[in-house]
C-alpha positions in Angstrom: -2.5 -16.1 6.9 -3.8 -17.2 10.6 -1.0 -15.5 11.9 -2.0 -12.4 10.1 -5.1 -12.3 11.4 -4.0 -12.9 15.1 -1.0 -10.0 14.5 -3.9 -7.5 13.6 -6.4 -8.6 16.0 -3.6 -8.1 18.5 -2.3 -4.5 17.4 -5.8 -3.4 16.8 -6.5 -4.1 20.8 -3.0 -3.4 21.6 -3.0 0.0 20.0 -5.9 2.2 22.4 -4.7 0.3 24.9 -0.9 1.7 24.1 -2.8 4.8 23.8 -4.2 5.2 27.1 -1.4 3.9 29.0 1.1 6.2 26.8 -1.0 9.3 25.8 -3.6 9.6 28.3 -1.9 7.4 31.6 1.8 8.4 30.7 3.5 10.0 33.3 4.7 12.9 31.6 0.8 13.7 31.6 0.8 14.1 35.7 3.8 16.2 35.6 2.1 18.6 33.8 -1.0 18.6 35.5 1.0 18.6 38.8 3.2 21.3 37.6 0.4 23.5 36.2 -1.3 23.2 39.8 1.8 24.5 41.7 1.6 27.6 38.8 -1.8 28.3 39.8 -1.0 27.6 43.6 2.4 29.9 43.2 -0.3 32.7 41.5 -2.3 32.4 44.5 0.4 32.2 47.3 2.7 34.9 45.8 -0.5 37.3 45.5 -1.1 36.5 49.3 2.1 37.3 50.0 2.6 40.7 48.1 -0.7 41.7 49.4 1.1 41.1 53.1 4.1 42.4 52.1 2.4 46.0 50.6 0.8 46.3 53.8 3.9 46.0 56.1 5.5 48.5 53.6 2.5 51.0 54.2 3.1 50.5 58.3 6.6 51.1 58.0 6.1 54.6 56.4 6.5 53.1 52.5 10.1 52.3 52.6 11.6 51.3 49.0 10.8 48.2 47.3 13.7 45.7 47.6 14.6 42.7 45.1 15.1 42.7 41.4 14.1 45.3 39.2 11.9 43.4 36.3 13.7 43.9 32.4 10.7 45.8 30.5 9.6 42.5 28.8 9.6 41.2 31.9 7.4 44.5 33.1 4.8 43.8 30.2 4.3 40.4 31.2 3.5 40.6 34.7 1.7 43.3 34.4 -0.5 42.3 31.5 -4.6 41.5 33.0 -4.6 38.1 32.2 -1.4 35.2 31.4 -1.1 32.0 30.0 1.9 29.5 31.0 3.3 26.4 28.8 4.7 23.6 30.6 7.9 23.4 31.2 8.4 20.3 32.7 8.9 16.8 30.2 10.1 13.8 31.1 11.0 12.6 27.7 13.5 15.4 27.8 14.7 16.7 30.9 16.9 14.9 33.2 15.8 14.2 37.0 18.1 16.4 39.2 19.4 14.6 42.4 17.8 15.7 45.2 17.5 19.6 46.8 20.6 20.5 47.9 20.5 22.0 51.2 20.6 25.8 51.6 24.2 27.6 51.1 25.4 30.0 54.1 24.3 33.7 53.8 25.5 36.6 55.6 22.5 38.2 54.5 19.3 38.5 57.1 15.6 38.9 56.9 14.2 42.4 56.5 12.0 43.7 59.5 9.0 43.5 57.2 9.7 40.0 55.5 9.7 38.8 59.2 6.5 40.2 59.7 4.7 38.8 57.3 6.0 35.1 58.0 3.9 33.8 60.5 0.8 34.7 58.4 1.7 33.2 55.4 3.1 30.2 57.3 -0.8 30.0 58.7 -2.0 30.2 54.9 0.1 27.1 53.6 -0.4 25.0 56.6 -3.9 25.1 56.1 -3.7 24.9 52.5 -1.5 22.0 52.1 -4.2 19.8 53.8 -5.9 20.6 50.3 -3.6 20.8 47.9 -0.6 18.4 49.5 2.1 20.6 48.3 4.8 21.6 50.2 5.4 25.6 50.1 8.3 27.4 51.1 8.3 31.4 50.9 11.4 33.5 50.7 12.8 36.8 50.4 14.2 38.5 47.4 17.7 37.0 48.9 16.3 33.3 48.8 15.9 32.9 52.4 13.5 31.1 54.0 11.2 33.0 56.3 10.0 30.5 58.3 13.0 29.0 58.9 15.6 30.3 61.8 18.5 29.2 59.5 20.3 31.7 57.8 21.0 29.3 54.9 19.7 30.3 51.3 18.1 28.9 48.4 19.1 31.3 45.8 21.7 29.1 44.1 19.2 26.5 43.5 18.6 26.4 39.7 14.7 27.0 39.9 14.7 28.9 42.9 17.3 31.9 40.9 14.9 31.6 37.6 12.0 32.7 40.1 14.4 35.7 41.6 15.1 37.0 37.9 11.4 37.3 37.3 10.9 34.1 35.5 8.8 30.8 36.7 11.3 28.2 37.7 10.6 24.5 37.3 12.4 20.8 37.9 12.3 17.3 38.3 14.1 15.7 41.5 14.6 12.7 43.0 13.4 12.1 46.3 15.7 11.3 49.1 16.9 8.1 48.6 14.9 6.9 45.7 17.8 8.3 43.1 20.1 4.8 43.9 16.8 2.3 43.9 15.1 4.2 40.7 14.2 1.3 38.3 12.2 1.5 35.1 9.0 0.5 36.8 9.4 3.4 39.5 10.5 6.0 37.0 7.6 5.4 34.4 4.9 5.1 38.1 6.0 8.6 38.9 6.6 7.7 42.2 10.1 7.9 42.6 10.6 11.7 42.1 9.1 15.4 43.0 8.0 18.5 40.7 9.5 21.9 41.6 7.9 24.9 40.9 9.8 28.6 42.1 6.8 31.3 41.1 8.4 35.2 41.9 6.5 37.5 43.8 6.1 40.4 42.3 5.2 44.2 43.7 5.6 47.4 41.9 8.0 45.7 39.3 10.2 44.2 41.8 10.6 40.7 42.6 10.5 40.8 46.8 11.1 36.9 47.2 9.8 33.7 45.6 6.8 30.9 46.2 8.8 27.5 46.3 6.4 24.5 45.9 6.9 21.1 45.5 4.8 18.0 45.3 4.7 14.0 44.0 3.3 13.4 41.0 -0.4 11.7 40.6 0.4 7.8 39.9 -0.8 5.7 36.9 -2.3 3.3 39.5 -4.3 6.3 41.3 -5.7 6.9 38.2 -6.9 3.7 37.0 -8.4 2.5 40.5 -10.5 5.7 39.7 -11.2 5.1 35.9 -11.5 1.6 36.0 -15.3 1.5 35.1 -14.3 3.7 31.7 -11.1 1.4 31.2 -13.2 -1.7 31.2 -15.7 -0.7 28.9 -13.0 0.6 26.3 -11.4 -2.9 27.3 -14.6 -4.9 26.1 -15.3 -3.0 22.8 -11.7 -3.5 21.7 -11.8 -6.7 22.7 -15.5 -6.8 20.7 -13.6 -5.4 17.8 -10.7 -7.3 17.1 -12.9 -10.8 17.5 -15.1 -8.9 14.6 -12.4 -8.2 12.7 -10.8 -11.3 13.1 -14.1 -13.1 12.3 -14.7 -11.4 9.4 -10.6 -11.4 8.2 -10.8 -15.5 8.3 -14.5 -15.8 6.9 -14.0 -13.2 3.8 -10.3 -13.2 3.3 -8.5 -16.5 4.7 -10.9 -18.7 4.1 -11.2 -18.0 0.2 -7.7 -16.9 0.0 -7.1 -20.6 1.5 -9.3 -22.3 -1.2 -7.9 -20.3 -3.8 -4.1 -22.1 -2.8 -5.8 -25.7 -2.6 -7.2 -24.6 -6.2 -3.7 -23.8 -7.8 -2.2 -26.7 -6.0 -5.0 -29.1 -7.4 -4.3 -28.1 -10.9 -0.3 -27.8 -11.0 -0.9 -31.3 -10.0 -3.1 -32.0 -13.0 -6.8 -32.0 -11.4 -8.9 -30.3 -13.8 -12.1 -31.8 -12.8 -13.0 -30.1 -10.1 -11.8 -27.1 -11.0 -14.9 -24.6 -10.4 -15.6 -21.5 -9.5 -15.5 -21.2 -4.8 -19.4 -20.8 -3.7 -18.0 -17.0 -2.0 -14.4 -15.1 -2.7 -15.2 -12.7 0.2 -14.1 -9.4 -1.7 -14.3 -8.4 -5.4 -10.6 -8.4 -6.0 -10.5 -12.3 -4.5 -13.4 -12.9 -7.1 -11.5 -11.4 -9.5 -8.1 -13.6 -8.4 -10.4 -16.5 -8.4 -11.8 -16.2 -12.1 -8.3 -15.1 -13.5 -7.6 -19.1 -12.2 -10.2 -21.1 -13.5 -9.4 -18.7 -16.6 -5.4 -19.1 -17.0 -6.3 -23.5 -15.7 -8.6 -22.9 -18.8 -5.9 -21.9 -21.3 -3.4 -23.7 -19.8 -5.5 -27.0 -21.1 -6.1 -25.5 -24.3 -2.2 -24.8 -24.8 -1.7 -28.3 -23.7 -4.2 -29.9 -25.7 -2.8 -27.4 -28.5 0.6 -28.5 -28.3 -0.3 -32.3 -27.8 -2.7 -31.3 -31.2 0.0 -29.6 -33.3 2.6 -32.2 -32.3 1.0 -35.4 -33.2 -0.1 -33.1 -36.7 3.3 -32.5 -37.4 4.9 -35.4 -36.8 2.3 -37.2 -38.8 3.3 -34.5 -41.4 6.4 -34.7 -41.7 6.4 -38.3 -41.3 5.2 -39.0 -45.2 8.2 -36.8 -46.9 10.8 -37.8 -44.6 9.8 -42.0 -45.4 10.0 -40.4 -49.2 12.9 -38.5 -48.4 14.7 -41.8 -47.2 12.9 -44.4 -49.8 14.5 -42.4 -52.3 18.1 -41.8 -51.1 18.4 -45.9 -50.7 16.9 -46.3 -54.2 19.3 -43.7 -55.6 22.5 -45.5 -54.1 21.7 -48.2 -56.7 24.5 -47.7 -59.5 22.4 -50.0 -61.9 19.4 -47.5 -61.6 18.3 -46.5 -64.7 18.7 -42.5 -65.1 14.7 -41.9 -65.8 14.2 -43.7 -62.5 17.1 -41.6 -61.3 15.8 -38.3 -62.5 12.1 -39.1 -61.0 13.6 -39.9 -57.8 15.4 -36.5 -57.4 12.3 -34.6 -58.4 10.7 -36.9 -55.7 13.7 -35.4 -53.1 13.2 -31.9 -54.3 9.6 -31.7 -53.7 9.6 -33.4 -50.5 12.2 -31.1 -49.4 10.7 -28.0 -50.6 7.3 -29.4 -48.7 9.0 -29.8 -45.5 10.6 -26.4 -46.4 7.1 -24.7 -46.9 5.2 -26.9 -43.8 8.1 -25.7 -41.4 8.1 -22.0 -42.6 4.2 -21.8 -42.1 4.4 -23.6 -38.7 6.8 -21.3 -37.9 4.8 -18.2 -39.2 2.0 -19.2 -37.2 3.7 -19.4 -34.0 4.8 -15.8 -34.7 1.6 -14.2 -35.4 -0.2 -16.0 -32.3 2.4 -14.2 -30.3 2.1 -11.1 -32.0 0.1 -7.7 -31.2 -2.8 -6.3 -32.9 -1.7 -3.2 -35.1 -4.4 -0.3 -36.3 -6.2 -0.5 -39.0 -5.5 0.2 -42.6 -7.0 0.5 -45.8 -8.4 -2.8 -47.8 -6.6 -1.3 -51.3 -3.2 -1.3 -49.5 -3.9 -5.1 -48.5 -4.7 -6.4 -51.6 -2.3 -9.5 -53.0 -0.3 -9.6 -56.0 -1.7 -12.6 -58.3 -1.7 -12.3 -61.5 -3.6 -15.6 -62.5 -6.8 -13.9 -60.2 -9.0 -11.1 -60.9 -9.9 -9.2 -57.6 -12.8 -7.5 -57.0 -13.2 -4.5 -54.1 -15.2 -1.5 -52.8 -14.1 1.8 -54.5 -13.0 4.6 -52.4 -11.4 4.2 -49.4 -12.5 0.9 -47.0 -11.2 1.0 -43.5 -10.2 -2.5 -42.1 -9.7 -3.2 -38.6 -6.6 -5.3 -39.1 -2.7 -3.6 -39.5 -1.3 -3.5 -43.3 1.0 -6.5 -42.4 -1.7 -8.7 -41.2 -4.6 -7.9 -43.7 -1.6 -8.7 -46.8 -1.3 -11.8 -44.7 -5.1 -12.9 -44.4 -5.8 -11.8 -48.1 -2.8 -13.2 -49.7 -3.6 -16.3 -48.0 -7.1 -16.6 -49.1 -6.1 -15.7 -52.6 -3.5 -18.6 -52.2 -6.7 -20.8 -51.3 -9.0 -19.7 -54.0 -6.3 -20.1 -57.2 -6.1 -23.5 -55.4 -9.5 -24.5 -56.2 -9.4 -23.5 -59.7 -11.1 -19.7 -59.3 -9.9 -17.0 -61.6 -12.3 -14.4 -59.9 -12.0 -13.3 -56.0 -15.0 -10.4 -54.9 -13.8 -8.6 -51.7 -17.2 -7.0 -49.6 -17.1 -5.1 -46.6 -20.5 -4.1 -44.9 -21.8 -4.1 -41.5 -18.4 -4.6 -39.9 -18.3 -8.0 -41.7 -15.6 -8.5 -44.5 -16.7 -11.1 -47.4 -14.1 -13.0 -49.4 -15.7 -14.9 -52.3 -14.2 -17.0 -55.1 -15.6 -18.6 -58.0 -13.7 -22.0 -57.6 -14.2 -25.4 -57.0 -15.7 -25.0 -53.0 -15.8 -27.1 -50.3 -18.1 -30.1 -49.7 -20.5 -29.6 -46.7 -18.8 -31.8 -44.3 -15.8 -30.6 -44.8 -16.7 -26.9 -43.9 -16.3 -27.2 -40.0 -13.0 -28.1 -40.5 -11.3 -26.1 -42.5 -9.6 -24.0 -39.9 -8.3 -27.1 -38.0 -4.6 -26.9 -38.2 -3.0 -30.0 -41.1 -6.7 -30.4 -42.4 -6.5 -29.8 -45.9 -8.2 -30.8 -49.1 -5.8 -30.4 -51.3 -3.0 -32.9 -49.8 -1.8 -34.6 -53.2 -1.5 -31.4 -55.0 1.3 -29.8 -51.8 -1.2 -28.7 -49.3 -0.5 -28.4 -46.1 -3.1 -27.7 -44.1 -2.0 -24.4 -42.5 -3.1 -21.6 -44.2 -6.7 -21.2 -42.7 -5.1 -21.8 -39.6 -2.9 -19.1 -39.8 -5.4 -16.7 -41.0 -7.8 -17.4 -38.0 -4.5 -16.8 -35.9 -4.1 -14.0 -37.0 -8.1 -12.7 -36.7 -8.2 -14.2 -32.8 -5.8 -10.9 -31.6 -8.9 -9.0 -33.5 -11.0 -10.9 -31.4 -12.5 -12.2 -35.0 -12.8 -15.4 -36.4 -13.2 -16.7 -40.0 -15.9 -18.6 -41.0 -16.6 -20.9 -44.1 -20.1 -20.4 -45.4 -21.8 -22.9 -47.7 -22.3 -21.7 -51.3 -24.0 -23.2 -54.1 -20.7 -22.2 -56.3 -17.5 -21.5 -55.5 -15.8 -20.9 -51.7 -17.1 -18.1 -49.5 -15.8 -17.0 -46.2 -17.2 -14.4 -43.6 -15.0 -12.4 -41.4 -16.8 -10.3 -38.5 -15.7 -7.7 -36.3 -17.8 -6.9 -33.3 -17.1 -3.6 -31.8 -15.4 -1.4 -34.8 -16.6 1.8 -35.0 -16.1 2.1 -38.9 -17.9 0.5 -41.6 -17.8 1.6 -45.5 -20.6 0.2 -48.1 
């Protein structure tokens, strides 16, 4: 359980933390901020330069437009008032390309008015780069550089031919040398590779050339040195956190949970004494854990000190037929024995036999129906006994009983069972109130022995074959009813009172 409570203390600081350094700090995060800010950089530069270019077309007498003509999707896009750009850049996915190639040879050459426009946009990114520290190359519609006396282009370059076809071009590459040293560390710093950006420049529908921009990502560390105040305050209150949750985790939950195992292993050792209820459980469900094991310690003693009960009762009752059993068989190997004696002693081994017979069969009975399952009620007429020798008296009509037709035959025949025991000839049946009345005109009970009638073996009626068991079986029966028979003392004859708290249906 303590290690429990230190694993979830430990994701629950572990996981903002994760967060920030994955989700907010994760490079893939500057890539796209760096990438979005050469788009907007490219927006500006490439309107710069169109602007220049327009003019120098307007001094040369408006010669024809050169470059790619756009694709009407292509027309629709650029020329809508206002566009939006998704990154395109993601370092989860895309591979880091080695580093710029250099430009191919070209037999092609600058055009009069491309030249004369690259000394002023050479002025604007010089003193724009102090800003934005990008690096900006502009070229013609051919991919050559114009400030650059090399004759070498840049159209093969993957970005760089997007930007020419009237699309924005973007890529990931190493930086020189850092491709054969790149380690985990480096890659996941951002500081080993640059972001590409080719934006086209576009005027009346043609792309003229192509803003190529490039800068190093933002690093994790940048960031942090400037967030640190808001990094260590989220720090603290996770940290705040996870001790209150671990506080509260080993005061509500381990702590009772760890009582609750020293209670279980007290009593499969046998210490019922101080088995009590804990002084807190923390939650409601622990409570509940807590009184379902002083409950099941409970019955657990009562099925122990039933099961001691029942077997000192039935080996005590047994005991007397089998010593009978025996007496007689060694008296009956006797060849002298007169055949009276003889005769007696067989009737003595039959009725022993037949006792044990009857004590087994109702010991076994009763073991069933504790196990059993209540059933749904049924009507008292369909319950009543067959007894020839004992008039029963019952409510007319239809009575409702909350006990199944095999378990009210049961309790009924066994009370009638009782009654023509003790001499009755008359048994009067009442139900009122929820509270069935069984009453006999028979012999009764004496006062002391009331309380113990439903005692398992305690009988009355031991010389005449009793056995003790058929109160006992009754109230068996009535405890899956959650009822419970009691004797009541009568001035004549035996009377017993069954309740039923909770039934819904009564009959007078």
């Amino acid at each position: 359980m303590a290690f429990v409570v230190v694993a979830v203390c430990c994701v629950m600081f572990a996981v903002p933390v994760t967060s920030i350094l994955v989700l907010k700090l994760g490079v893939n995060r500057f890539i796209h901020e760096t990438e979005r800010s050469l788009i907007q950089q490219g927006a500006i530069y490439a309107s710069a330069y169109a602007a220049a270019f327009e003019a120098a077309t307007r001094a040369t007498g408006g010669e024809k437009m050169p470059g790619y003509y756009l694709p009407p999707p292509k027309r629709v896009f650029w020329n809508a008032r206002a566009r939006t750009f998704q990154s395109i850049l993601d370092l989860r996915q895309d591979t880091i390309l080695p580093v710029r190639p250099e430009a191919t040879s070209s037999d092609r050459r600058l055009g009069p008015r491309h030249r004369a426009i690259a000394s002023s946009l050479d002025l604007l990114s010089s003193r724009s780069s102090r800003i934005t520290l990008s690096n900006a190359l502009f070229l013609d519609h051919n991919g050559l550089d114009l400030q650059s006396a090399d004759t070498g282009s840049l159209a093969e370059i993957s970005e760089v031919s997007t930007a020419l076809s009237g699309g924005i071009g973007a890529a990931l590459r190493w930086r020189e040398g850092a491709e054969k040293n790149a380690t985990f560390l480096t890659v996941n710093r951002g500081t080993g590779f640059r972001v590409f950006v080719a934006y086209p420049v576009i005027s009346e529908n043609r792309v003229i050339g192509a803003v190529y921009l490039s800068r190093t990502p933002s690093e994790v560390v940048a960031y942090l040195s400037d967030e640190w105040l808001s990094i260590a305050i989220l720090t603290t209150v996770t940290a705040l956190g996870a001790g209150v949750l671990g506080t509260f985790l080993v005061r509500w939950i381990s702590g009772p949970v760890r009582n609750l195992r020293n209670q279980a292993s007290a009593l499969a050792e046998g210490d019922l004494e101080n088995l009590e209820p804990l002084s807190h459980y923390g939650t409601r469900e622990l409570a509940q854990l807590g009184d379902a094991l002083v409950l099941m310690a409970g019955c657990l003693v009562n099925r122990s000190t039933d099961i001691s009960t029942y077997t000192t009762h039935v080996t005590h009752e047994l005991k007397a037929p089998v010593t009978a059993i025996l007496s007689a068989s060694e008296l009956l190997e006797d060849t002298s024995l007169p055949e009276a004696s003889r005769r007696e002693l067989l009737a003595t081994l039959q009725s022993q036999g037949n006792r044990m017979d009857r004590l087994l069969n109702q010991l076994r009975e009763m073991t069933r129906l504790q196990q059993a399952t209540r059933g749904t009620p049924a009507q008292l007429t369909d319950m009543l006994p067959a007894c020839p020798s004992l008039q029963i008296i019952c409510p007319a009509g239809e009575t409702l009983l909350p006990l199944s037709l095999p378990h009210g035959k049961t309790v009924l025949s066994h009370l009638a069972q009782n009654a023509v025991g003790h001499c009755a000839s008359r048994l009067e049946i009442t139900w009122e109130d929820n509270v069935l009345t069984i009453a006999d005109n028979g012999e009764g009970f004496p006062q002391e022995d009331l309380g113990r009638l439903t005692e398992p073996f305690y009988t009355t009626r031991r010389d005449s074959g009793g056995t003790g068991l058929g109160l006992s079986i009754v109230d068996a029966i009535l405890q899956q009813y959650g009822a419970h028979i009691e004797p009541v003392r009568s001035m004549s004859g035996a009377v017993f009172r069954i309740a039923f708290p909770g039934f819904g249906h009564s009959s007078r």
